[in-house]
N, C-alpha and C positions, 0 to 999 in steps of 0.2 A: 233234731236230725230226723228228718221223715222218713219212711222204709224202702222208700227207691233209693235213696242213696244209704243207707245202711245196706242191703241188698248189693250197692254199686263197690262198695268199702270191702264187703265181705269175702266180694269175689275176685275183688286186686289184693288182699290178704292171703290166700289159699295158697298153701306152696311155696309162701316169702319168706325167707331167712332173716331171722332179728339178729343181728349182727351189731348196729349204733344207730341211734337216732337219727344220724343227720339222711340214712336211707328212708324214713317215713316222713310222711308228709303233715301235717298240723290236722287235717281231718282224720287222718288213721290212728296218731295216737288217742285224738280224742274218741275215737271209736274205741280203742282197743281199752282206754282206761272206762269210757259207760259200760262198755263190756265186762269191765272187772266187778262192777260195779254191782251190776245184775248179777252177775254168777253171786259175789258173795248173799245177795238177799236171799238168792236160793239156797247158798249153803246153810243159811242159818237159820229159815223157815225150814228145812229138811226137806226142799223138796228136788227130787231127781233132776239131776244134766248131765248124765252119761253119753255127751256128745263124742265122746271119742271112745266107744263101745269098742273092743276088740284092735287097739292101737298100742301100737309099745314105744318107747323114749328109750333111746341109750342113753345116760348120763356119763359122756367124759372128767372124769377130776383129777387134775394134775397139781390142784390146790383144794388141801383141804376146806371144808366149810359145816357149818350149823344150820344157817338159815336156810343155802342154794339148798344143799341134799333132802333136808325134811321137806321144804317147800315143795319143789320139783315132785317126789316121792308120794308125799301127799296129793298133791293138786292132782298128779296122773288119775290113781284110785278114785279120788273122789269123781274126775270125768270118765270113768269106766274103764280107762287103760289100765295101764302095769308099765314100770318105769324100773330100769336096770342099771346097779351103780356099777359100774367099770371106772376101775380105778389106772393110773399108768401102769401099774405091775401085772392086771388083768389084762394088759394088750401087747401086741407085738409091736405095738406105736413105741413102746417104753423100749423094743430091742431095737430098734432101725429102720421097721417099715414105714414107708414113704407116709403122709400125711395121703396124699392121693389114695393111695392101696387102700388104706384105713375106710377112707369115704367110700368109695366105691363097694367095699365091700360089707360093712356097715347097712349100706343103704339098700341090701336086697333083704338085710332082716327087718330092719327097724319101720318106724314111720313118722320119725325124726330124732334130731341129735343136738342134746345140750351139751356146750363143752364147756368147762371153767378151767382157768388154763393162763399162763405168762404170756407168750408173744399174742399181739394182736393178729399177724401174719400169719400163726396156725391157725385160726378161727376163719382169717378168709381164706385160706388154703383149702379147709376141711367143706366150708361150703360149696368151694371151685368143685370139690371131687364130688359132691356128694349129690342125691341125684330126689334126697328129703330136704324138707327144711333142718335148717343147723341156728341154734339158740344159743347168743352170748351167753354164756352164767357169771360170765366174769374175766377183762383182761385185763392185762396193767394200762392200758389206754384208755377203754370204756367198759360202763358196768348198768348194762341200758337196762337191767330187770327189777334194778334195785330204782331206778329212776322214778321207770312208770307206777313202781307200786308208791314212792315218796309221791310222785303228782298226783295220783291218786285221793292219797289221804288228806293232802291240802286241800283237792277241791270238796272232799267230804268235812273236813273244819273248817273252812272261809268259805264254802258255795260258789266260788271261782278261782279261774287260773288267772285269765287277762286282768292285766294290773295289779300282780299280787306282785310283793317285794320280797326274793330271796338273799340273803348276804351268809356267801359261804368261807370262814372262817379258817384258813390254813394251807395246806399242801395243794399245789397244783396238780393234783393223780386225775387216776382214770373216773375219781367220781362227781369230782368235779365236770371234766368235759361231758357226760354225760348229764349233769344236772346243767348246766349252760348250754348245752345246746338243745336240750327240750325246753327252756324256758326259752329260748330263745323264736324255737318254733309255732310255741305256744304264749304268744306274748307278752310275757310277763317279766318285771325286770328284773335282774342280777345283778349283781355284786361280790368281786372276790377281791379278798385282803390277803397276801400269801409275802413270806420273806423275799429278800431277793435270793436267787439262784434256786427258787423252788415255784417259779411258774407253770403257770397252764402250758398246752402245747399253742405255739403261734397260731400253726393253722386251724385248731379247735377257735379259739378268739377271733381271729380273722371272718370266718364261715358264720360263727354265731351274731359277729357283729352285723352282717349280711342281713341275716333273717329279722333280727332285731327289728331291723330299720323296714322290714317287709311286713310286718305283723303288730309295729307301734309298740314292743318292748324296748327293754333299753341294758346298755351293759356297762359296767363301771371296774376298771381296775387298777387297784389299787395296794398303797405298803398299810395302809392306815388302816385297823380294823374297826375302827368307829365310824371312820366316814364310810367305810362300807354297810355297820349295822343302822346307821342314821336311817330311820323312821322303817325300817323294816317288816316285815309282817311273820320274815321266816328266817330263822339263826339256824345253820348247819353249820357240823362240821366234822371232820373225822380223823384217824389216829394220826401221829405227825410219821411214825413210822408203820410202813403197810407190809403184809408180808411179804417177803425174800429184804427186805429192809432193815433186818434187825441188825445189820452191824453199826448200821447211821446210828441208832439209837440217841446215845450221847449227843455225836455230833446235830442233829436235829433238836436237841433237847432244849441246846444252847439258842440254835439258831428262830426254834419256835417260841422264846420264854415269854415272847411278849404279847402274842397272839391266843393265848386263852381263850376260851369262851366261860367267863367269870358273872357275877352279877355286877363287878362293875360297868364290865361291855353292857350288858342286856339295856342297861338305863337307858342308852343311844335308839332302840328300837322303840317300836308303838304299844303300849302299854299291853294291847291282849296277843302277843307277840307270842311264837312257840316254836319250841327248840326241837331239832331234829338230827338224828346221827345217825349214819348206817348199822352201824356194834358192826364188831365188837368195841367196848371204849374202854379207854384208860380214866379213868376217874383220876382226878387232881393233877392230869397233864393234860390234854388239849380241852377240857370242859371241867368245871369245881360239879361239886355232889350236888351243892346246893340247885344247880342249873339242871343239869340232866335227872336228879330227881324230885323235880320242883314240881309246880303245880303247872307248868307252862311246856313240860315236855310232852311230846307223843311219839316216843320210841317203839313203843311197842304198840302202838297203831301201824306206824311204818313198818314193823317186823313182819305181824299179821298181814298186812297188805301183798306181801312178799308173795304168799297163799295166793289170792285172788287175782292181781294181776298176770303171773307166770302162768295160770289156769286160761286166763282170755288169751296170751301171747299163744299157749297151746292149740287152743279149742281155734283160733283165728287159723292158723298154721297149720296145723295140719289134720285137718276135717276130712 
């Protein structure tokens, strides 16, 4: 990527709301994760990128988290800001004020706004109002922060995205549509194995299969979790129940028993094959010990990555 169009990226980046993947284009996230990419050498050479000197971050959370809050918190400091958790009790959003009201007026302090949060609908609401950029942290649709720091770390242990094979293992949530439709933009092929009555959304598959066919990846969906892991490069997968879900518990319990990620599944993949999971994870229910703490996982490369890429989503955003 040569520096007139890095320069071209930078400047259709300023001011953009990360909301879901399918708003970026295949050269933007590829920009946005080199960009992770470089911040972290910096960060860990020690050397200065206080590019957002004198910037503040509201942080909406209406769902608790570990990785969003430190990450976010961190990344700010480290690029010179300061980042402010507001929680729903800290706002009048938690008594009744409009989603509107919030944004607008949000947006004469801040110089953008991370929400993590249930409906996907307040996230484009809050953007509609808001007059900063606004950053998914997380909704029950899509969860594009956690995405780009996973593509990331792939392209840093395989040296590419194009042609790389994910097969993601369980529940059709929001992490999925977000891991499917960046691979889909970035073409790379997928595979989801999920129960019946626990699918992706239509139109996430629909859209993805779109781009698929625009970018020479490919999509596969499927009940079978082996003919999804077959020859694989990359096994994800995540809890069978996500939070506000705890009453399925059981009921999901049953209905995931067969969809493990076990070292029997793993056989079906390409022998230097690695496992990857958002966490928080339930050991001995959607993944055995043996997998997630084996020598094939990179959890906590994906965790760290969390850091880096939400840093470039920032530093992109709002410069």
């Amino acid at each position: 990527m040569n520096s007139t169009v890095k320069e071209e990226l930078a400047a259709q980046l300023k001011g953009k709301d990360f909301l879901a993947l399918i708003d970026y284009t295949a050269e933007e996230l590829e920009y946005l994760i080199q960009y992770a990419i470089e911040l972290k050498r910096k960060q860990k050479a020690g050397e200065p990128h206080a590019v957002l000197a004198g910037k503040t971050l509201g942080m909406i959370f209406e769902k608790s988290s570990t990785r969003t809050r430190v990450s976010f918190e961190v990344g700010m400091y480290q690029l010179g800001g300061q980042a402010l958790f507001l929680s729903k009790n800290d706002l009048q959003l938690g008594r009744g004020e409009t989603v509107w009201d919030t944004a607008q007026t949000l947006s004469r302090y801040l110089d953008g706004i991370m929400i993590r949060t249930y409906e996907h609908r307040k996230v484009i609401d809050l953007a509609r109002g808001a007059t900063v950029p606004v950053i998914n942290g997380l909704t029950d649709h899509a969860h594009p922060c956690q995405v780009m720091a996973d593509y990331q770390t792939v392209l840093e242990k395989k040296g590419r995205l194009k042609g790389i094979k994910v097969a993601y293992i369980g529940d059709g949530n929001n992490m999925v549509h977000s891991l499917m439709m960046g691979a889909s933009k970035l073409g790379m092929d997928f595979a989801i194995a999920s129960p019946e009555g626990y699918d992706a959304d239509k139109e996430v598959i629909r859209q993805s299969k779109e781009n698929a066919a625009e970018t020479g990846g490919s999509l596969l969906v499927t009940r079978d979790p082996r003919e999804a892991v077959e020859n694989a490069d990359i096994i994800y997968t995540d809890v069978w129940a996500s939070m506000g879900q705890e009453a399925e518990q059981q009921e999901r319990e049953i209905a995931f028993k067969n969809f493990q990620v076990n070292e029997a599944l793993v056989k079906y993949a390409k022998q230097d094959y690695l496992f990857m999971h958002c966490l928080p994870a339930h050991r001995g229910e959607e993944v055995s010990e043996g997998v997630i703490d084996g020598g094939h996982s990179i959890i906590f490369d994906q965790a760290e990555n969390r850091l880096h890429a939400q840093k470039a989503i920032m530093a992109a955003t709002m410069i």
